[in-house]
VEXVO-191839 format. One record per atom (N, C-alpha, C): x, y negated, z; residue in one letter. Coordinates in steps of 0.05 Angstrom, whole numbers, plus 32768, in hexadecimal, padded with zeros to 4 digits. Each point is the difference from the previous one (the first is absolute). Layout:
<atoms>
XYZA...
</atoms>
This chain:
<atoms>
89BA793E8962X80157FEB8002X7FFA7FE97FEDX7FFC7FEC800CX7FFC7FDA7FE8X801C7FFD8007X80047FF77FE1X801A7FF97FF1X7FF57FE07FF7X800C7FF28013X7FF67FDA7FF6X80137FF87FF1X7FF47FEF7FE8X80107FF67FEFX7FFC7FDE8007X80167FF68006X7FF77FE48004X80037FEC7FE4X7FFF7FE97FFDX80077FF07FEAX801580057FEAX801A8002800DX801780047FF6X7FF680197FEEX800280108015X8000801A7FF6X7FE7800C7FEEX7FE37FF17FFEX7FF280037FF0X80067FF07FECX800C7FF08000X80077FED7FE3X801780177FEEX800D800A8018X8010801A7FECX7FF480147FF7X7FEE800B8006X7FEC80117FFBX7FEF7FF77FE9X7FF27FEA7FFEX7FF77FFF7FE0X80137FFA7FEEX80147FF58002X80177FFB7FEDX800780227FF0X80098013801AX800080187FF7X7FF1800E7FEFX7FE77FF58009X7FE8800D7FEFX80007FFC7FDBX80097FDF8002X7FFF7FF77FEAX801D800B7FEEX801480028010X8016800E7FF0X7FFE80247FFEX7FF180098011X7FFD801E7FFEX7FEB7FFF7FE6X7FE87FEC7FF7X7FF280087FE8X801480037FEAX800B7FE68006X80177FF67FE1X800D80167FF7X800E80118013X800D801D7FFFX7FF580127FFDX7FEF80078003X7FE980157FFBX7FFD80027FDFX7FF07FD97FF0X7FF680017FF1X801C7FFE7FEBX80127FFB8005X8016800B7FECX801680137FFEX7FEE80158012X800180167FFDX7FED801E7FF4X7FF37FEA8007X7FDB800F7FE6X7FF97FED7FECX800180157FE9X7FFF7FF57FE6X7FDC7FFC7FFEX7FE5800E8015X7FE580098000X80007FE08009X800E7FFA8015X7FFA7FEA8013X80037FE97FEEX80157FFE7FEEX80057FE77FF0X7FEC80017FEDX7FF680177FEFX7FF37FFE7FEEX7FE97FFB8013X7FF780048007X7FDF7FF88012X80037FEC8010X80187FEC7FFDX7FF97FEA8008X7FF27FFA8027X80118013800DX7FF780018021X800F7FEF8011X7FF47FE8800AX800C7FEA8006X801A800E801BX80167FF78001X801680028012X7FEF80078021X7FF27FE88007X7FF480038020X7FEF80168000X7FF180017FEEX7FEF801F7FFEX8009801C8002X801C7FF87FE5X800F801D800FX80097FFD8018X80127FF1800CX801180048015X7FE77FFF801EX7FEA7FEA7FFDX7FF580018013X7FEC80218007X7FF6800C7FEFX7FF380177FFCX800F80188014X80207FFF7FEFX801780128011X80027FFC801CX80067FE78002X80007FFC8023X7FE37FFA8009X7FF080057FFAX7FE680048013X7FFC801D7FFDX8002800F7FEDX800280208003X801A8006801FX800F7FF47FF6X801F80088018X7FEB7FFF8025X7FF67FDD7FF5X7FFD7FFE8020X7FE180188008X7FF280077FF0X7FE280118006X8016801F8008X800C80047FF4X800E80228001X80117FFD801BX800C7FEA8006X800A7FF18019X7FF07FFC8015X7FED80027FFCX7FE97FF28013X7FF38020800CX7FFD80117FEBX7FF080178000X800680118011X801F80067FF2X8015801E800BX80117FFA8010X80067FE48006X801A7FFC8013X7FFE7FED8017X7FE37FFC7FFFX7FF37FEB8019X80037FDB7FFAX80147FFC7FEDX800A7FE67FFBX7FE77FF37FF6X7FFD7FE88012X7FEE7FE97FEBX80147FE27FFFX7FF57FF07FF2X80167FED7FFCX7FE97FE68006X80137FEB8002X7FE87FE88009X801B7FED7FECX7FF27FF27FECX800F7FEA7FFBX7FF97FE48001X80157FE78000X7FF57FEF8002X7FF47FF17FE3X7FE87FEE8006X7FE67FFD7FEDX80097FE77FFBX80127FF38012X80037FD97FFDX80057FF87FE4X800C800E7FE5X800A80017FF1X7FE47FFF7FEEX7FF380138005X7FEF800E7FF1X7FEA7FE87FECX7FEE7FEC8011X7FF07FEF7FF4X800F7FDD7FF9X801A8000800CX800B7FE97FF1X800A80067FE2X800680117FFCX8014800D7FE9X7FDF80067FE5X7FF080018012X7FE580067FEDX7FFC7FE47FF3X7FF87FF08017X7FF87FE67FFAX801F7FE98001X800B800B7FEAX801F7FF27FFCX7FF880047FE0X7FFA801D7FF8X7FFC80057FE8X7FED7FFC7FF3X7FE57FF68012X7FEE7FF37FF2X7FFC7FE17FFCX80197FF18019X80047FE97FFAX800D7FF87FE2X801E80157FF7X800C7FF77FEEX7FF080107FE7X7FE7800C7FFDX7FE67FF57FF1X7FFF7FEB7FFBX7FF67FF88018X7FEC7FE37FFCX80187FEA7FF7X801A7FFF8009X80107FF27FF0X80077FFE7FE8X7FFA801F7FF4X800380027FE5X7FF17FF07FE9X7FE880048012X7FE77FF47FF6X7FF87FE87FECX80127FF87FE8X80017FEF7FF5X7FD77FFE7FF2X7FFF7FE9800AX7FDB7FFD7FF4X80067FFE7FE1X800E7FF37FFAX800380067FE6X7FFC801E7FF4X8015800B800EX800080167FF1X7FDC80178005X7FF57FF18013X7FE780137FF6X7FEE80067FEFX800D7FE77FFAX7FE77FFC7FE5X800C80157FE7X801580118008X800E80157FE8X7FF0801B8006X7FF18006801BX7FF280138000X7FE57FFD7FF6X7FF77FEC7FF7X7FE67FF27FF8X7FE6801E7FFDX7FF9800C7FEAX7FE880108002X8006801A800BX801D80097FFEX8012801A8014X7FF080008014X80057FDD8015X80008005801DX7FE080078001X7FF27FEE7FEFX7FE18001800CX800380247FF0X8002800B7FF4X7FF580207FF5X8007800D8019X80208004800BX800B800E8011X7FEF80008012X7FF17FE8800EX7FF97FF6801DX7FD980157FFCX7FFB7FFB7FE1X7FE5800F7FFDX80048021800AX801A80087FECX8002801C8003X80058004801BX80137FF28011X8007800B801BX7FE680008012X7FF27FF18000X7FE480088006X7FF580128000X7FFB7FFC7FE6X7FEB80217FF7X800E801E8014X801F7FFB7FFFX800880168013X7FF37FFB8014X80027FE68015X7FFA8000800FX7FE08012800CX7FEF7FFD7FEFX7FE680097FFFX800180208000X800C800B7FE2X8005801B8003X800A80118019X80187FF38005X800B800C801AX7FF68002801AX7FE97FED800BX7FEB80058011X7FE580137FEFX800380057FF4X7FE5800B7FF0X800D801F8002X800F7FFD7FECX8012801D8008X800880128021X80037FE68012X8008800E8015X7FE5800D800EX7FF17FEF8002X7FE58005800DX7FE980167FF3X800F80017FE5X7FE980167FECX8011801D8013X801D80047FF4X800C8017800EX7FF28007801CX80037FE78013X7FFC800E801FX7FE380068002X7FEA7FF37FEEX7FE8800C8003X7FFA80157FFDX800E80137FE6X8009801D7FF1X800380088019X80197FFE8012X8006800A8005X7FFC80068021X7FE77FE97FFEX7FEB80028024X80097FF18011X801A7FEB7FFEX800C7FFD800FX7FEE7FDB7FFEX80147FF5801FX7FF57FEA7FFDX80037FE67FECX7FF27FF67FF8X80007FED7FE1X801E7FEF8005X7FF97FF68024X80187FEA8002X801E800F7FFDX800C80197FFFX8012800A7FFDX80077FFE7FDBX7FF07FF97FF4X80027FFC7FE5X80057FE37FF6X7FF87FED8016X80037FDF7FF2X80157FFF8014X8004800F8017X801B7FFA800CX801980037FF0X7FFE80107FE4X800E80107FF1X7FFA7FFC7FE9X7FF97FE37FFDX7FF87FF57FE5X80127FE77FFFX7FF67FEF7FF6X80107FE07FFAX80017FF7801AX7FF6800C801FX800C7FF38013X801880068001X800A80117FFCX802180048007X800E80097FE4X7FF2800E7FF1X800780027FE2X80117FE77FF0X7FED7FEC8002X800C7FED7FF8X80017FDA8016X7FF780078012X800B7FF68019X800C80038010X8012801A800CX801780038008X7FF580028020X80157FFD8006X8002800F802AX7FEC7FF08005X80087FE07FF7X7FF57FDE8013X7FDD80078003X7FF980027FE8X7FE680007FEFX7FF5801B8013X800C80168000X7FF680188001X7FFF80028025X80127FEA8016X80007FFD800EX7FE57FF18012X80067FF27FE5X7FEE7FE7800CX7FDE800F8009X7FF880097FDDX7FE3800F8008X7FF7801B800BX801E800C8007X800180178013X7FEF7FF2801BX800C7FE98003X7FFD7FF8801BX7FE180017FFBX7FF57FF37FE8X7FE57FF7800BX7FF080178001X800580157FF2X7FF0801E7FFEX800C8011801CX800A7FF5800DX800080108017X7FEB7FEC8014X7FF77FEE7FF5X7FE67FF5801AX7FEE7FFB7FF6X7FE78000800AX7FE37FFB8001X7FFB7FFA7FD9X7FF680097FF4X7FE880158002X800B801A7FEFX801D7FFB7FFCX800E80207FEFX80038011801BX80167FF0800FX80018012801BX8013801F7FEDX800B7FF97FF0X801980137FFCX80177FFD8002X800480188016X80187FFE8018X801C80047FECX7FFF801A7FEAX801280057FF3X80127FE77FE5X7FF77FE88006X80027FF57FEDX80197FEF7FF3X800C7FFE8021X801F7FEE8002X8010801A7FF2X7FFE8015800AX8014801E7FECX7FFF7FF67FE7X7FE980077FF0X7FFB80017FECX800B7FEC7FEEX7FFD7FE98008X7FFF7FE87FF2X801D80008003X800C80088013X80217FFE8006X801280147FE7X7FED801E7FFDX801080157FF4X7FF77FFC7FE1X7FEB7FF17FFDX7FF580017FE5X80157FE47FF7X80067FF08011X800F7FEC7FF3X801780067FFCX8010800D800EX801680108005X800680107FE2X7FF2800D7FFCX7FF580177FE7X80017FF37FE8X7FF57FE17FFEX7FFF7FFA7FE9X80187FF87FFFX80107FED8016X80177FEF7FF3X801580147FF3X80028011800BX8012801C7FFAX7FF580057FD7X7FE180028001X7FFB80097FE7X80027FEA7FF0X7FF57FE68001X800B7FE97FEDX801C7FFF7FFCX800B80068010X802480007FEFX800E80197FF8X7FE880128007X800B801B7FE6X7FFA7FFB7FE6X7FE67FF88003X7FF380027FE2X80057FF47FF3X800D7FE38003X7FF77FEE7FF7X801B7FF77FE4X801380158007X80177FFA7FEAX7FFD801C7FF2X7FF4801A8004X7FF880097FEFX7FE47FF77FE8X7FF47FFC8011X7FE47FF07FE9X800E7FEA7FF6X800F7FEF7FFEX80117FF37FEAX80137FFE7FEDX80128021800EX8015800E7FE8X7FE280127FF0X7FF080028009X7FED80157FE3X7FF77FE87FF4X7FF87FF58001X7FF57FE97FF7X80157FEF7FE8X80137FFA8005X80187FFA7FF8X800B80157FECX7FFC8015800BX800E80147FE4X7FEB80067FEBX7FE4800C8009X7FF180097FF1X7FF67FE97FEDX7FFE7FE38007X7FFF7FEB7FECX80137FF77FF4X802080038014X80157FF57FECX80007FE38001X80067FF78020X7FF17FE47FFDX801C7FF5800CX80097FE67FF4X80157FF68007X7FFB7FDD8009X801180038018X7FF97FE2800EX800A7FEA7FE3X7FF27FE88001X800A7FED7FF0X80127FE7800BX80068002801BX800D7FF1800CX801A80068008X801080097FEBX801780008004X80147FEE7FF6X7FF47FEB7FFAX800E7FED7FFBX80187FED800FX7FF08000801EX80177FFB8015X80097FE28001X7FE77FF47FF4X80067FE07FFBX7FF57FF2801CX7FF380058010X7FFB7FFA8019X7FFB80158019X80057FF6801DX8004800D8010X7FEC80108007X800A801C8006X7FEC80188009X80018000801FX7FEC80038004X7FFE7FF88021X7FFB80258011X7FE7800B8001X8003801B8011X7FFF80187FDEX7FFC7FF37FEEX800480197FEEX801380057FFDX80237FFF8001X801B80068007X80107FF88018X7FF48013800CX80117FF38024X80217FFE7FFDX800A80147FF6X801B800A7FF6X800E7FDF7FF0X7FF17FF77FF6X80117FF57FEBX80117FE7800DX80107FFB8000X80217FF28000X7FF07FE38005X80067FFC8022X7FF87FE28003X801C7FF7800DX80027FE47FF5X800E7FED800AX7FFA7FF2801BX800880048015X7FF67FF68017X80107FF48017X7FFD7FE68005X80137FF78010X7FFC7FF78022X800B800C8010X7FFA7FF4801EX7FE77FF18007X800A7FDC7FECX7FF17FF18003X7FE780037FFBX7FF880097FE9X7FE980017FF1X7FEA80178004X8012801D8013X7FEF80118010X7FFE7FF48017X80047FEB800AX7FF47FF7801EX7FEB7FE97FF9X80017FFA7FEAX7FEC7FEF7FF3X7FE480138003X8009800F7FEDX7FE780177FEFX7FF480128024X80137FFE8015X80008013800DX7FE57FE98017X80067FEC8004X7FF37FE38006X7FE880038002X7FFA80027FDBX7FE780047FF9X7FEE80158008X800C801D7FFCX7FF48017800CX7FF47FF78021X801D7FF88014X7FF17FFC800DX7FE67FED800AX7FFF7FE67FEFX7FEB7FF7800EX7FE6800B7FF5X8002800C7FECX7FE380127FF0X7FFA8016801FX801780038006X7FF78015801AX7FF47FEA8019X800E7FEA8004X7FF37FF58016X7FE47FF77FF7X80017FEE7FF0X7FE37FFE7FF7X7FEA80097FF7X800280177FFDX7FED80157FF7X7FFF800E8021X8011800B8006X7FF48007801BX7FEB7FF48014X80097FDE8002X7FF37FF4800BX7FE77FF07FF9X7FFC800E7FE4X7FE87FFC7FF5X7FE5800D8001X800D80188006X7FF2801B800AX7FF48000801BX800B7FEC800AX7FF97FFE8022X7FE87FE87FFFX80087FEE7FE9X7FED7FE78001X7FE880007FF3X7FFE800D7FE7X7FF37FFC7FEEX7FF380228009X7FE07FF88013X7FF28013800CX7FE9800F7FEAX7FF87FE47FF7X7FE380027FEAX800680187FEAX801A80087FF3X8004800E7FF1X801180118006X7FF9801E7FF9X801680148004X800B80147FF3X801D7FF28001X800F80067FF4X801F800D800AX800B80117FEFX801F80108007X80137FE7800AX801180048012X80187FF47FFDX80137FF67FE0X800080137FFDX800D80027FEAX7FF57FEC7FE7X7FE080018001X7FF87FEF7FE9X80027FEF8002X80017FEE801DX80067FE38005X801E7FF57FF9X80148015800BX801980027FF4X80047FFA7FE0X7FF680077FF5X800080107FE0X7FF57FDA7FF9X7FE28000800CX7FFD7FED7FEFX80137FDE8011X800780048015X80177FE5800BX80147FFE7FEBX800680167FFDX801F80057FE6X7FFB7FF87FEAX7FE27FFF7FF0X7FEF7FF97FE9X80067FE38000X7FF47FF98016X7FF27FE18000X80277FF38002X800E80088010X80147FF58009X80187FFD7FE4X7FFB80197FEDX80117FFE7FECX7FF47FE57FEAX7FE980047FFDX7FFD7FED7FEEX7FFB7FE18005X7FFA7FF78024X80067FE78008X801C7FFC7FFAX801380108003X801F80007FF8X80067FF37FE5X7FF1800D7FF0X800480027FE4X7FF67FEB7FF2X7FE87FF2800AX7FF37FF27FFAX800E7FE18007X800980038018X800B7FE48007X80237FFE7FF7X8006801A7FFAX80227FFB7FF9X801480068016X7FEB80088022X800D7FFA800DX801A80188001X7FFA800F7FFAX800C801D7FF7X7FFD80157FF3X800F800E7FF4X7FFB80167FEEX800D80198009X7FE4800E8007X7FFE8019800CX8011800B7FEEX801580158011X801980157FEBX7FEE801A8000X7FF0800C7FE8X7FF980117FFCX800980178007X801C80067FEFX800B80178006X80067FFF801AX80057FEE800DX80078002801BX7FED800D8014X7FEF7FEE7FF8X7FDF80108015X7FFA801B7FFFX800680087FE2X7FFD80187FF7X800A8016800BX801A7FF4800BX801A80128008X7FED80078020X7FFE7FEB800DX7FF880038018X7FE1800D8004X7FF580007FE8X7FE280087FFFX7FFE80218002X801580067FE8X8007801E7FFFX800D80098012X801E7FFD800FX8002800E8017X7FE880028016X7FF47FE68008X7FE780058013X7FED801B7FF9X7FF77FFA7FF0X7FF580157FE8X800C80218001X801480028002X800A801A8002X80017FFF801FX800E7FF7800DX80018007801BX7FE580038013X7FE87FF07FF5X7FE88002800EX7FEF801D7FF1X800780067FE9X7FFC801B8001X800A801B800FX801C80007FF3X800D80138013X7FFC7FFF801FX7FFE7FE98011X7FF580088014X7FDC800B8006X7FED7FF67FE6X7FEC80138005X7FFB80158003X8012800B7FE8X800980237FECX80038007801CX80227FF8800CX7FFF80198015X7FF48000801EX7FF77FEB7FFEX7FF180088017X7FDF80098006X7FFB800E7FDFX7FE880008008X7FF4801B8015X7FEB7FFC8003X800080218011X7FEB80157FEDX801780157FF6X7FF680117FF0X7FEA8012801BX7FFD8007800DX7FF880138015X7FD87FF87FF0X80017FE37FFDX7FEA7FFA8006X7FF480097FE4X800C7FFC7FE4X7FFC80107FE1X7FFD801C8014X800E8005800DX7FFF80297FF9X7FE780038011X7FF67FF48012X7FED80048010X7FE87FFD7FEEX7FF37FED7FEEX7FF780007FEEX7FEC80097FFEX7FEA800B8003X7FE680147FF5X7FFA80057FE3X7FF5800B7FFEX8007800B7FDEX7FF27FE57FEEX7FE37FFB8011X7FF57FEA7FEFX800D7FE57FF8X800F7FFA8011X80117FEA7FFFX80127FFF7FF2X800C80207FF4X801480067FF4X7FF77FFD7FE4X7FE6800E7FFDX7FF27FFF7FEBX80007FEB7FEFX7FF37FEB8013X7FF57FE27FF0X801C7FEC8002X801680088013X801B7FF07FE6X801380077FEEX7FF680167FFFX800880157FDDX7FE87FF47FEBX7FEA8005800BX7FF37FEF7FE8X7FFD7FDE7FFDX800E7FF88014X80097FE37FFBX80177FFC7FEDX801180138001X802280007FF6X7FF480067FE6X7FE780127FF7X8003800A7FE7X7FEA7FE87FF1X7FF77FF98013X7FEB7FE27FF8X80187FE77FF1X801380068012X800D7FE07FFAX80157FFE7FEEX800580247FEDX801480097FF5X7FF07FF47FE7X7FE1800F7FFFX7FF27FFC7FEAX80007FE67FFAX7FF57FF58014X7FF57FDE7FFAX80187FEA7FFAX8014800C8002X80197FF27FFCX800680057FDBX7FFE80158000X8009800B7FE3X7FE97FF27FE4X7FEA800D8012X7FE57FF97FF0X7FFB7FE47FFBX80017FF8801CX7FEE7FDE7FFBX80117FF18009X800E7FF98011X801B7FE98008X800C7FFF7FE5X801080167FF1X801280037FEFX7FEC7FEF7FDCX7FF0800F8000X7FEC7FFD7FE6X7FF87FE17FFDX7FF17FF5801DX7FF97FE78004X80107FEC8005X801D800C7FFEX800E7FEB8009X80187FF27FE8X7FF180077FF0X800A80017FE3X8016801A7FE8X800580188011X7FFF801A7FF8X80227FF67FF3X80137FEF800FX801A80037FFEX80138005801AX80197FF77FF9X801380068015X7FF37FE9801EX7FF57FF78000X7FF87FE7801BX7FE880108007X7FF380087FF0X7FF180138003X801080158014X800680137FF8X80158011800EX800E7FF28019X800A7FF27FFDX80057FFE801EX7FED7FEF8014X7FEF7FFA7FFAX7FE77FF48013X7FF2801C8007X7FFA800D7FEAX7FF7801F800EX801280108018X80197FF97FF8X800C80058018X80077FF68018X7FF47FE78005X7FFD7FE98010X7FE9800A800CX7FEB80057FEFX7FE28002800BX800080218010X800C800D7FFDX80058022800AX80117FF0801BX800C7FF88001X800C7FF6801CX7FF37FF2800EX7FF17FE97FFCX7FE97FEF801BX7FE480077FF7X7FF480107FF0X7FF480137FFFX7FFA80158013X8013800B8009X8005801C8015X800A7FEE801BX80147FF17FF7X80197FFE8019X7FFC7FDA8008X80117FF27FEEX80037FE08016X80107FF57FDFX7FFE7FEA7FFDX800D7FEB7FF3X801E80017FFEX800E80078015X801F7FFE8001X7FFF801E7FF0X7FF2801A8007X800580187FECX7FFA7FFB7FE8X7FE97FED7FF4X7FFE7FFA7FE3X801D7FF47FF7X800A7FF58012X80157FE77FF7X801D80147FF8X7FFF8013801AX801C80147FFDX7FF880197FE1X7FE27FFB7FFEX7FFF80137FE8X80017FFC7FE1X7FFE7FE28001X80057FEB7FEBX801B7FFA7FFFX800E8003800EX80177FFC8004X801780157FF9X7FF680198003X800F80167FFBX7FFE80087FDCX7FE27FF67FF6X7FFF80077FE8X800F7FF27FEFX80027FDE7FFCX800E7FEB7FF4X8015800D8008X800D7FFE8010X802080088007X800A80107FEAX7FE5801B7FF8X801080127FF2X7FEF7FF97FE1X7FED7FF38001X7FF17FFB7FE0X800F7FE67FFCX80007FEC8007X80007FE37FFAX7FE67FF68015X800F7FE37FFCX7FF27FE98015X7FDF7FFE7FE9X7FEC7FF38018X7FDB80017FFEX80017FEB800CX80027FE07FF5X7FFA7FE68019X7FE680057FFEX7FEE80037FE2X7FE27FFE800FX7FF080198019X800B80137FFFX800080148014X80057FF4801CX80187FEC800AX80067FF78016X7FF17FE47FFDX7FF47FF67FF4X7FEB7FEC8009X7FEF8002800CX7FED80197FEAX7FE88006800CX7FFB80138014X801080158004X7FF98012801DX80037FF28015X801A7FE7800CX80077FF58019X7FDE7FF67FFDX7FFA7FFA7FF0X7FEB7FE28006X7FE98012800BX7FF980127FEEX7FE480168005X80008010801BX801E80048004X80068012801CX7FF77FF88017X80177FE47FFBX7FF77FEE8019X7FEE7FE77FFBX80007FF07FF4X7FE27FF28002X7FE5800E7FFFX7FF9800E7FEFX7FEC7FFF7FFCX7FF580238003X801180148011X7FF480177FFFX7FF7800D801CX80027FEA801CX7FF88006801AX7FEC7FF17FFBX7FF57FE87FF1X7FEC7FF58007X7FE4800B7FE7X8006800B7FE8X7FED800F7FFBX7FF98017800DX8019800C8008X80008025800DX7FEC7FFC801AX7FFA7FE58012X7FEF7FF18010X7FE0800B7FFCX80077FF27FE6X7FDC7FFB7FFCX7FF380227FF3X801780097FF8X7FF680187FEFX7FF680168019X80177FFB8018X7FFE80178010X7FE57FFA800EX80017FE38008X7FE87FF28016X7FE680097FEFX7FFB80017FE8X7FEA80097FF1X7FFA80237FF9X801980108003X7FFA80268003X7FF77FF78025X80047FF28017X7FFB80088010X7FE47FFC800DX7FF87FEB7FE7X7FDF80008003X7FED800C7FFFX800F801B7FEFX7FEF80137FEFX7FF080118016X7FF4800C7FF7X7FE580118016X80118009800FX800B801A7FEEX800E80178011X80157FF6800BX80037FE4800CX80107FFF8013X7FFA7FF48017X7FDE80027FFFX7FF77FEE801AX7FE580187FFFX
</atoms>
């Protein structure tokens, strides 16, 4: 029996999701202390509900998706609005270290995936399928070169699964880990944010905090979102020579558009306001991931596959603690960029964002933390993860 959920009724359905975490997590004292973002819990529960639903009682559910990539690219617009150029220059040798280290993962985690499946006889491409293609490029990424390894000269048929359940796998594991590896970090150093001063506006490091907001001024802010959506969409259609996400064109329209604003006087972007609208998008485009993912395709799994993203999870636990944390100046920004990096690391940029987000909430606000991950996430970590993957697929053993 399909149980259709249309608009309405799927817009009630992630809402639920997002108030079933909230209830959950203040009701477990494990869940608050470890820092497990709201959509993670609640989305996890209702995708367990709908698989045990699906299994033993014939029910599958179909919901509607219309929601799903505006609400993505809404939240990476009111990014790019945030985007004061000024203020980059506050991530100055952070951003370039962060952008070195997230690399180096990048490398490891194809090196790692492909060493395991050789161990273990299996085919090499099931290991870079299960590396920084989907590790730290997500469904899009892991979609994209599924496609090309299923034609001429990989000719591997299994590859859309994989790339689907391995991406699947990680987003789930970047937002477990990623508020525990920053409460250890945080206690065992004793590291306290320095930004509690509260002298200027916090934008996604306190979603919670008390905005002033009026009619007028959310249809202003609301204005803006949308034309970052029209023009970025339609940029994606035009601009052939280079390829790129929706979303980055989005991200960077909202960039360029805040500071033509700013620059000429003609208006002044309401931070908190964007913010407001950045974070609900932000939660609701998760929770609809969470529960709709299809667990069937994790349980189906083969052992090797299972293998090499346990030793990704325990790759990105280390390298977070070890080298993100140490290199990144071995304080509290430290700490929460490690926990940034355990989220679009494994999972997508919006999980770094909800995992940075959960930790400030309960440590104190990290502006240099929310500078430099949006920028590394989304500018600059599909178009290295590019060249890194395009160069493991040159390698012998894969031709």
């Amino acid at each position: 029996m399909e149980i259709t959920f249309d608009f309405y009724s799927t817009l009630c359905a992630m809402i639920f999701v997002l108030l079933l975490g909230t209830f959950i997590i203040k009701k477990s004292k494990f869940l608050q202390d470890y820092n497990i973002p709201e959509p993670v819990v609640g989305g996890i529960i209702v995708a367990v509900a709908i698989f045990i639903a699906n299994k033993y009682a014939g029910f599958s559910f179909s919901f509607d998706s219309s929601l799903k990539d505006p609400l993505m690219l809404a939240f990476y617009a009111s990014i790019g609005l945030s985007a004061d150029f000024a203020a980059f220059k506050k991530g100055g040798k952070i951003l370039f270290g962060f952008l070195f280290i997230v690399t180096g993962l990048l490398i490891l985690q194809n090196l790692a995936g492909i060493g395991v499946a050789l161990v273990m006889g299996e085919n090499p491409l099931i290991g870079l399928l299960s590396g920084s293609i989907t590790m730290s490029g997500g469904h899009g990424t892991g979609a994209a070169w599924a496609a090309e390894f299923i034609k001429e000269p990989h000719n591997y048929a299994p590859a859309m699964e994989i790339a689907m359940a391995a991406a699947t796998f990680g987003l789930i594991a970047g937002g477990i880990i990623g508020g525990p590896v920053a409460r250890y970090l945080v206690v065992r150093h004793n590291l306290v944010s320095k930004d509690k001063s509260g002298k200027d506006d916090t934008l996604f490091e306190e979603p919670e905090r008390e905005r002033l907001i009026t009619a007028n001024s959310f249809i202003e802010s609301l204005a803006l979102i949308t034309i970052c959506l029209l023009v970025g969409t339609e940029l994606k259609k035009i601009v052939t020579f280079v390829t790129m996400p929706t979303f980055v064109w989005c991200l960077l329209v909202g960039a360029l558009l805040r500071n033509v604003l700013s620059a000429t006087k003609i208006h002044t972007v309401f931070d908190r306001e964007v913010s407001v609208i950045g974070n609900v998008s932000l939660s609701l485009f998760l929770a609809f991931a969470l529960m709709t993912i299809n667990l069937s395709q994790l349980i189906s799994l083969a052992l090797p596959m299972l293998t090499i993203l346990l030793v990704q999870i325990i790759i990105m636990v280390l390298y977070s603690i070890f080298v993100t944390y140490r290199f990144c100046g071995k304080n509290y920004d430290a700490a929460v960029l490690s926990a940034g990096h355990c989220g679009f690391g494994l999972g997508a940029t919006p999980t770094a964002l909800v995992n940075m987000q959960t930790v400030t909430k309960h440590y104190g606000p990290s502006h240099m933390a929310f500078i430099v991950v949006p920028l590394v996430g989304a500018f600059f970590i599909d178009i290295i993860n590019a060249f890194v993957i395009s160069g493991m697929v040159n390698l012998p053993i894969f031709n």
